[in-house]
N, C-alpha and C positions, 0 to 999 in steps of 0.2 A: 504493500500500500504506500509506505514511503519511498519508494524510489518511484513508481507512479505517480508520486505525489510531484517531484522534484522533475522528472521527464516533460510532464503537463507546464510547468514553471518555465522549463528551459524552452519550450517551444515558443509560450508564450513572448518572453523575451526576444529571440530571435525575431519574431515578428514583429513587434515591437522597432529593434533597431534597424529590420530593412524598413518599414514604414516611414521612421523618421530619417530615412538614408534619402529614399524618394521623394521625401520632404522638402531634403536639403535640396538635389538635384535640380528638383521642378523647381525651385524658386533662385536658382543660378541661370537656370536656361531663360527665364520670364523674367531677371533681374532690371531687365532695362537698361542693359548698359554694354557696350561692344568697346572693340580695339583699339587704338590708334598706333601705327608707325609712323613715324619722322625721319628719313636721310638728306643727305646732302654731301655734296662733295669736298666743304669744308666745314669745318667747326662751326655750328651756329645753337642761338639757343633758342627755343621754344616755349612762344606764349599759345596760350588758348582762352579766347576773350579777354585778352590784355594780363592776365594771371600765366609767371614762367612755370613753368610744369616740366624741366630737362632742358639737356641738352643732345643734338645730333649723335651719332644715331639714337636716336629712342625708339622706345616699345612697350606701350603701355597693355600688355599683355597680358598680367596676371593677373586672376580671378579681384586681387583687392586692391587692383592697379587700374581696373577700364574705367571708363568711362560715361557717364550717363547718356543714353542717345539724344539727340537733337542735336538741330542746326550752329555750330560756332565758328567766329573767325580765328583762322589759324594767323599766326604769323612765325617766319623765320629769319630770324640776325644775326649774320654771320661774325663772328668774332675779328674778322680781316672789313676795314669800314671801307675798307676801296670798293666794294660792294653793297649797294642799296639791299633795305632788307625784303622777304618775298613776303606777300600778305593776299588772302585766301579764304575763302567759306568751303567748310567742310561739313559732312552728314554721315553724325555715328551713326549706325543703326545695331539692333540688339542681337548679340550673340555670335558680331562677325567682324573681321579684322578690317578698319580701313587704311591707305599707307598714303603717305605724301612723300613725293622726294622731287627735289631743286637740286639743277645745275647751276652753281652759281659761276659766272663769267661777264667780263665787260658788257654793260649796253643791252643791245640786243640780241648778243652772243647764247645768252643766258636761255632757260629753258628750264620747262617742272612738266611733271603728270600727278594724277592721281589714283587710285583703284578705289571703287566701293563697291561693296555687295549688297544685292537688294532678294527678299526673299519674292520671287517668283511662282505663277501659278501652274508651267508649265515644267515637267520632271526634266526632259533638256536641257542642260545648261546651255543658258543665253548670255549674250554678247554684245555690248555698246561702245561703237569707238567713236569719238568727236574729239575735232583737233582744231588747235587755233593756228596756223588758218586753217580753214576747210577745203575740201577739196585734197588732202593728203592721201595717195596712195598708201595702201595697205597689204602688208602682205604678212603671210602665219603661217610658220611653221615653214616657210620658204618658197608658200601658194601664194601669187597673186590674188589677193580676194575684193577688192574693191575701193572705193574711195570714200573718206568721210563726209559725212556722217555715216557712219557703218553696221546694221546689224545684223547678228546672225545666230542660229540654236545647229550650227553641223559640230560646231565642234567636240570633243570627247570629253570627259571630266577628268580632267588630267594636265600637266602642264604642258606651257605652250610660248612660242615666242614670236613678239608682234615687232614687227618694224614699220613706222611710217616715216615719209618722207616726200617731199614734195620740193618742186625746180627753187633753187636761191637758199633753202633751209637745211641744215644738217639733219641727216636722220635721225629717228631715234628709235634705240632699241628696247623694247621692257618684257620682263619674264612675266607672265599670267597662271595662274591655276583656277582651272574652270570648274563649275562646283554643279552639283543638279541642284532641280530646285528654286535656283539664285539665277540671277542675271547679275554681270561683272558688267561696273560703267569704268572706261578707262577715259578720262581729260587728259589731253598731251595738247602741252606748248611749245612750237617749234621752235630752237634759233635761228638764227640766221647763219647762213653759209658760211664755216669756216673753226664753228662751234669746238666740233669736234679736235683740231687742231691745236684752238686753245686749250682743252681741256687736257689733253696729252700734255703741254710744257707747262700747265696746272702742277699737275700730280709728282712730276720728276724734274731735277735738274736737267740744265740743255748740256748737249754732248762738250760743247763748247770748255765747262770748267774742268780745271785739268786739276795735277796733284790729290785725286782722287783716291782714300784710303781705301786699302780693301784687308779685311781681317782671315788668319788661317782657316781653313777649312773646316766649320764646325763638326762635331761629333755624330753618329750616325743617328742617334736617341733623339739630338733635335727636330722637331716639328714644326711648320706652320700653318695656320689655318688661316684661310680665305675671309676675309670679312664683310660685310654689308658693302653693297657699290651700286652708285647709280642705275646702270643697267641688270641688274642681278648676275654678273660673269666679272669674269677679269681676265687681261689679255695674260699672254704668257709668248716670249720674245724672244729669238735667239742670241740674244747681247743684251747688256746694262742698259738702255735705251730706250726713248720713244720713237728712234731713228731706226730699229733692228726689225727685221721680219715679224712679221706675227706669227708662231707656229703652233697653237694650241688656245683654249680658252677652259678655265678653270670655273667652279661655279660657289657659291659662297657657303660657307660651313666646313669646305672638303680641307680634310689634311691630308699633307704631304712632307715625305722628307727633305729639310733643309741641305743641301750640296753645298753653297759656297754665300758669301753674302758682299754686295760694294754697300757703299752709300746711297741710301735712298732704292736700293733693289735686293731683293732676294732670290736666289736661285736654287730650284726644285726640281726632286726627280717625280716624274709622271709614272701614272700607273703603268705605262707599256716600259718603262724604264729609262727613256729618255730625260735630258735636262731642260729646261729656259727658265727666263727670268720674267718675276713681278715685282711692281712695283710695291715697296713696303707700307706707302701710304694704304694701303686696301690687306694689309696681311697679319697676324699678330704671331710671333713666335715664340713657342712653348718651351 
């Protein structure tokens, strides 16, 4: 009778704490409040309706870190004042990541997108691309697909990678993961021709400076890992350079064995075993 007694107890219990498990759950998923990212290609800090909330990269990610949804003005100010700051209206919505990232460069050099996810009535994941200017060719996954304003439900739920570009303006490249369900809204601001150019003698010194130190060949155990970048990749070069070949393209998160390091670049073996170089602005070594 008494271990009947304490059996009936324990069940009860158990019940008990998934109830209050599903409690919790459902009122995380109905909380009201979704993601925000922030990058940029230099240091800046981050206001949300005039209040700093971080600085570049951010990630307002964790369950006690989002955000409450509705409409805010974002703003970005870059710690370098030779650059005006960016300012923006932004839409959390509940339970889903939205990202901002700026290129900051001279003028009109300069250039942002955004990504938001909106929940959707169609199981397809759907697709919006609008760009300033309009009329930017588009192309995904390496298929020419049309011009902006753009939209589409073919694509897979899965990631994907969009390029627009249009005559006078630098392309731009951004990494997507397309969700069911949801419709992805992407805003892309083109620069103007030459962007890209800038942004390379941005991130690294010119070939130009010489007496360039370079230290022994670190130890095999070192690591580095890829970090947050503008286009969600980073190039990888056969020399110290923004001048050298492109020979590969790395993607952010991934580690890799440290080979050799200059100033301002690191150099890593790729998974087929090969070496090239990135730039250390976009890398952190472990």
């Amino acid at each position: 009778m008494k271990r009947k007694l304490l059996l009936f107890l324990s069940v009860i219990l158990i019940v008990a704490g998934l109830f209050i498990f599903l409690k919790v759950l459902s009122s995380f998923k109905t909380s009201g409040k979704g993601a925000l990212q922030v990058t940029a290609n230099v240091k800046s800090t981050v206001f949300l309706d005039g209040k700093q909330i971080g600085a570049t990269q951010l990630c307002k990610c964790n369950q006690n870190d989002t955000i409450k949804t509705g409409e805010y003005e974002i703003r970005v100010e870059p710690q370098d004042t030779q650059y005006a700051a960016y300012t923006t209206r932004i839409k959390i919505n509940s339970g889903v990541l939205t990202a901002i990232d700026r290129t900051f460069l001279p003028g009109s050099l300069a250039s942002s997108y955004s990504l938001t996810l909106e929940e959707a009535t169609s199981q397809k994941p759907q697709l919006l691309i609008t760009s300033i200017p309009e009329g930017a060719m588009v192309t995904i996954d390496s298929v020419p697909t049309g011009a902006t304003p753009l939209t589409t439900d073919s694509l897979s739920a899965s990631e994907h990678e969009i390029e627009i570009q249009k005559q006078g303006f630098s392309k731009k490249t951004i990494r997507i993961r397309s969700v069911e369900n949801h419709k992805l809204i992407v805003n892309a601001m083109l620069g103007t021709e030459g962007a890209q150019e800038a942004e390379d003698s941005l991130v690294t010194p010119t070939p130009e400076i010489v007496n360039v130190t370079t230290t022994p060949a670190p130890a095999v155990n070192i690591t580095v890992t890829i970090l947050d970048t503008p286009n969600g990749f980073l190039r990888v070069r056969d020399g110290a350079g923004t001048t050298f070949k492109e020979v590969a393209r790395v993607n952010t998160g991934e580690t890799f064995n440290l080979a050799d390091e200059q100033t301002g670049w690191y150099q890593i073996t790729l998974t087929d075993g090969t070496t090239g170089w990135i730039s250390s602005s976009f890398a952190k070594k472990n």
